[in-house]
C-alpha positions in Angstrom: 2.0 -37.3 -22.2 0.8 -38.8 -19.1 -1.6 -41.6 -19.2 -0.6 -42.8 -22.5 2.5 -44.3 -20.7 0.4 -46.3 -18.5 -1.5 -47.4 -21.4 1.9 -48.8 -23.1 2.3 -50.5 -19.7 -0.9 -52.1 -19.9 -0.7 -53.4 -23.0 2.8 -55.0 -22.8 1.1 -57.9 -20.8 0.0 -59.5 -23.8 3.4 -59.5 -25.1 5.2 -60.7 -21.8 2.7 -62.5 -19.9 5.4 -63.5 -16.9 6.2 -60.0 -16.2 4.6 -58.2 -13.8 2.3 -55.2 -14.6 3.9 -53.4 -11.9 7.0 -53.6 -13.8 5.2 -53.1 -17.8 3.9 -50.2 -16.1 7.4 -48.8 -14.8 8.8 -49.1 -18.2 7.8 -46.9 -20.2 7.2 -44.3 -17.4 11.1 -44.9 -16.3 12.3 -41.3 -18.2 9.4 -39.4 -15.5 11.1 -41.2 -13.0 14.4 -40.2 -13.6 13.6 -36.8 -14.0 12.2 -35.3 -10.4 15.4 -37.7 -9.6 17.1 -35.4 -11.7 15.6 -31.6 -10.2 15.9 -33.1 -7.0 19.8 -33.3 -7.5 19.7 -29.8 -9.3 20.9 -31.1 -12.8 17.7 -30.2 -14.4 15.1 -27.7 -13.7 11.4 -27.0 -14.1 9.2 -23.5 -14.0 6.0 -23.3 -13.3 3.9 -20.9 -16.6 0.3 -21.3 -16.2 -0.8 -21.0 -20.2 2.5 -23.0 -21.3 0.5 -25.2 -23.4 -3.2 -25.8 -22.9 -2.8 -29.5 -21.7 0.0 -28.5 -18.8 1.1 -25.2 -17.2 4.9 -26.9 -17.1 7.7 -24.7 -18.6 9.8 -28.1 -19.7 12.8 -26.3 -20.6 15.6 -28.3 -18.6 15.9 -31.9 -18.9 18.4 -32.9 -21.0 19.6 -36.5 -18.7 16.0 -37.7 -18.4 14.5 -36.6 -21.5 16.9 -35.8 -25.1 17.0 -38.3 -27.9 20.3 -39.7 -27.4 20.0 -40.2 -23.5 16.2 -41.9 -23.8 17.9 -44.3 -26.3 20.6 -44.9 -23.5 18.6 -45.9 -20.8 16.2 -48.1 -23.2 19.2 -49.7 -24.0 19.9 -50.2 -20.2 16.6 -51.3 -19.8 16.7 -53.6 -22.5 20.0 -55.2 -21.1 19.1 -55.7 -17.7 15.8 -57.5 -18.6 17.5 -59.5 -20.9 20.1 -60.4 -18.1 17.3 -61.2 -15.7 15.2 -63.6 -18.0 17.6 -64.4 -20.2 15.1 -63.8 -23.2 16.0 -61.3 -26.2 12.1 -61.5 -26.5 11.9 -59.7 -22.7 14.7 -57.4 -23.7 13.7 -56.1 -26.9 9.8 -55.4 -25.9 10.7 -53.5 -22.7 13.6 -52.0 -24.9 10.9 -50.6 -27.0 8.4 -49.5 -24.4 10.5 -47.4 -22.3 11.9 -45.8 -25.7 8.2 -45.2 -26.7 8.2 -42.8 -23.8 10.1 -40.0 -25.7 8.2 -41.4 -28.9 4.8 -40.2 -27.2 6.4 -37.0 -25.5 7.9 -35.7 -29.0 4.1 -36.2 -30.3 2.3 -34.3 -27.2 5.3 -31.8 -25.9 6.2 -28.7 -28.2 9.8 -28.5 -28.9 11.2 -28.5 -25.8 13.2 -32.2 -26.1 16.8 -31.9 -26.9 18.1 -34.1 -29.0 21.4 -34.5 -26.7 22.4 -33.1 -23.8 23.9 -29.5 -24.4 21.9 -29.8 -27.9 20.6 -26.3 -29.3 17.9 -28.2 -31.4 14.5 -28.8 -29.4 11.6 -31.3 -31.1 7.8 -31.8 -30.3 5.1 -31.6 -32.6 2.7 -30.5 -30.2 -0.3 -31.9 -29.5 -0.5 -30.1 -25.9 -1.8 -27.0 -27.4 -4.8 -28.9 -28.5 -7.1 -29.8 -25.7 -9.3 -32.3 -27.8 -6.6 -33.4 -29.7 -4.5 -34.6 -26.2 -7.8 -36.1 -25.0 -8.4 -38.3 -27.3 -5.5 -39.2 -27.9 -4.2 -39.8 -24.8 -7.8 -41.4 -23.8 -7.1 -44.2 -26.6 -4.1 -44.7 -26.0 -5.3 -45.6 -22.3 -8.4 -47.1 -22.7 -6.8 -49.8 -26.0 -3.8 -50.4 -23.3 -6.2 -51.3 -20.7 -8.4 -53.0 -22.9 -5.8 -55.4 -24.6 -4.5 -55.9 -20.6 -8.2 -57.0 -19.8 -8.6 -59.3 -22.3 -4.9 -61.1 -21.7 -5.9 -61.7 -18.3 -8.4 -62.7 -15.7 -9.4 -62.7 -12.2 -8.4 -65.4 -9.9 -10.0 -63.6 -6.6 -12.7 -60.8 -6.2 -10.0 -58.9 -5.6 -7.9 -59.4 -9.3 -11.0 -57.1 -10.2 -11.7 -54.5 -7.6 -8.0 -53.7 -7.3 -7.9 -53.4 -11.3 -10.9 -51.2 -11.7 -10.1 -48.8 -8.9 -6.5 -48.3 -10.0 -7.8 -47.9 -13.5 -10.2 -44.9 -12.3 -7.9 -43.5 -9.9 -5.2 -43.2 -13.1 -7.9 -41.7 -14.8 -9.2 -39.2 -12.4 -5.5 -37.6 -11.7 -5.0 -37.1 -15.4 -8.4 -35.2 -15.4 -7.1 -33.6 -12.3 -3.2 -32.8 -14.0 -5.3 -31.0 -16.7 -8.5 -29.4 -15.6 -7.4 -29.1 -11.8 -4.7 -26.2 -10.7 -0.9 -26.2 -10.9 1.3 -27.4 -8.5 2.0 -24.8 -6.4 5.9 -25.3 -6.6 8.7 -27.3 -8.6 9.0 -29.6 -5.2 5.5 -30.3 -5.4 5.9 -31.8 -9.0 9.0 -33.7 -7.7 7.2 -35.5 -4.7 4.0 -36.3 -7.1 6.5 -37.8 -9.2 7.8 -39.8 -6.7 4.5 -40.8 -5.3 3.8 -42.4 -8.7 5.8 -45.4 -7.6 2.9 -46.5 -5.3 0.5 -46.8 -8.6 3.5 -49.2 -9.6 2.9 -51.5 -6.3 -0.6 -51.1 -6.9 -0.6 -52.7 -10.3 1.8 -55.3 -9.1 -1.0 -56.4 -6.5 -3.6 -56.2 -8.9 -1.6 -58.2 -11.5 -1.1 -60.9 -8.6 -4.7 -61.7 -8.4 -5.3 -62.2 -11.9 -4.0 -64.9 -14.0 -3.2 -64.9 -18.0 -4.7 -66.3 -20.5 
């Protein structure tokens, strides 16, 4: 799952109105940006099989630090921690706990069984709602537009810009996920490791946005 993430993010702002939407966003995409992290240092691995599933043409057979059970638990827990040590709020800790965990919750619904449930685990687990073109659209698209939705409404433009920077980020998201599934595949494993990377700018991007608008 790919935009679905962002549309956790989004929505998170209703629940923790000081934080950032830079950093909601960040949350629960934090296992995605472990992992080119991860093939960049050669402990996990990704091929490239055009026909995989019909959503993606990635072969997502080697990620067991970024992406089994046990470990996504681990660094929600982290996550959890270190916002809680920051604002000193349970309430912080246990919401951004929960979003970056709902990461592997939304991957085990749209991957096939490709997740370990450990690192070194034999057992792989995804229901698979990649292999339905339809089905991943309209999910994913809900999931997206109720996040952004629920963000709208929880906040509002202080400056012209609060709006324009919103809407444009919001339709460039949207436009790359069309792109990820209707457009060709990367062209190598680094490719899918800079674009990963490159994500982070989307993360400054909301921050900006989030700047110029005010809660409500």
């Amino acid at each position: 799952m790919f935009i679905g993430h962002f549309g956790i993010g989004f929505a998170s702002k209703r629940v923790l109105p000081r934080e950032s939407l830079g950093v909601l966003l960040a949350v629960p995409l934090f296992l995605d940006v472990l992992w080119p992290l991860f093939i960049a240092a050669g402990a996990e691995s990704v091929r490239i099989e055009p026909g995989n599933t019909v959503v993606t043409p990635l072969d997502l057979h080697d990620y067991p630090y970024s992406h089994s059970l046990v470990m996504a638990v681990v660094w929600s827990l982290a996550i959890g921690l270190a916002a809680f040590a920051w604002r000193r709020d349970v309430r912080s800790g246990l919401v951004l706990a929960g979003s970056a965990f709902s990461h592997w919750v939304l991957d085990f619904v749209s991957h096939g069984p490709d997740l370990p449930l450990y690192p070194g685990s034999s057992t792989f687990v995804g229901l698979g709602l990649w292999n339905s073109l339809l089905g991943t659209l309209l999910v994913e698209g809900a999931l997206f537009a109720t996040g952004v939705a629920s963000y709208v409404r929880s906040t509002r433009p202080r400056m012209r810009a609060g709006t324009w920077l919103l809407v444009s980020l919001v339709l460039v998201l949207g436009g790359l996920y069309l792109g990820s599934i209707f457009g060709p595949p990367p062209p190598s494993a680094t490719a899918i490791v800079v674009s990963d990377l490159a994500a982070i700018l989307f993360l400054a991007w909301a921050h900006a946005a989030d700047r110029r608008r005010a809660a409500v």
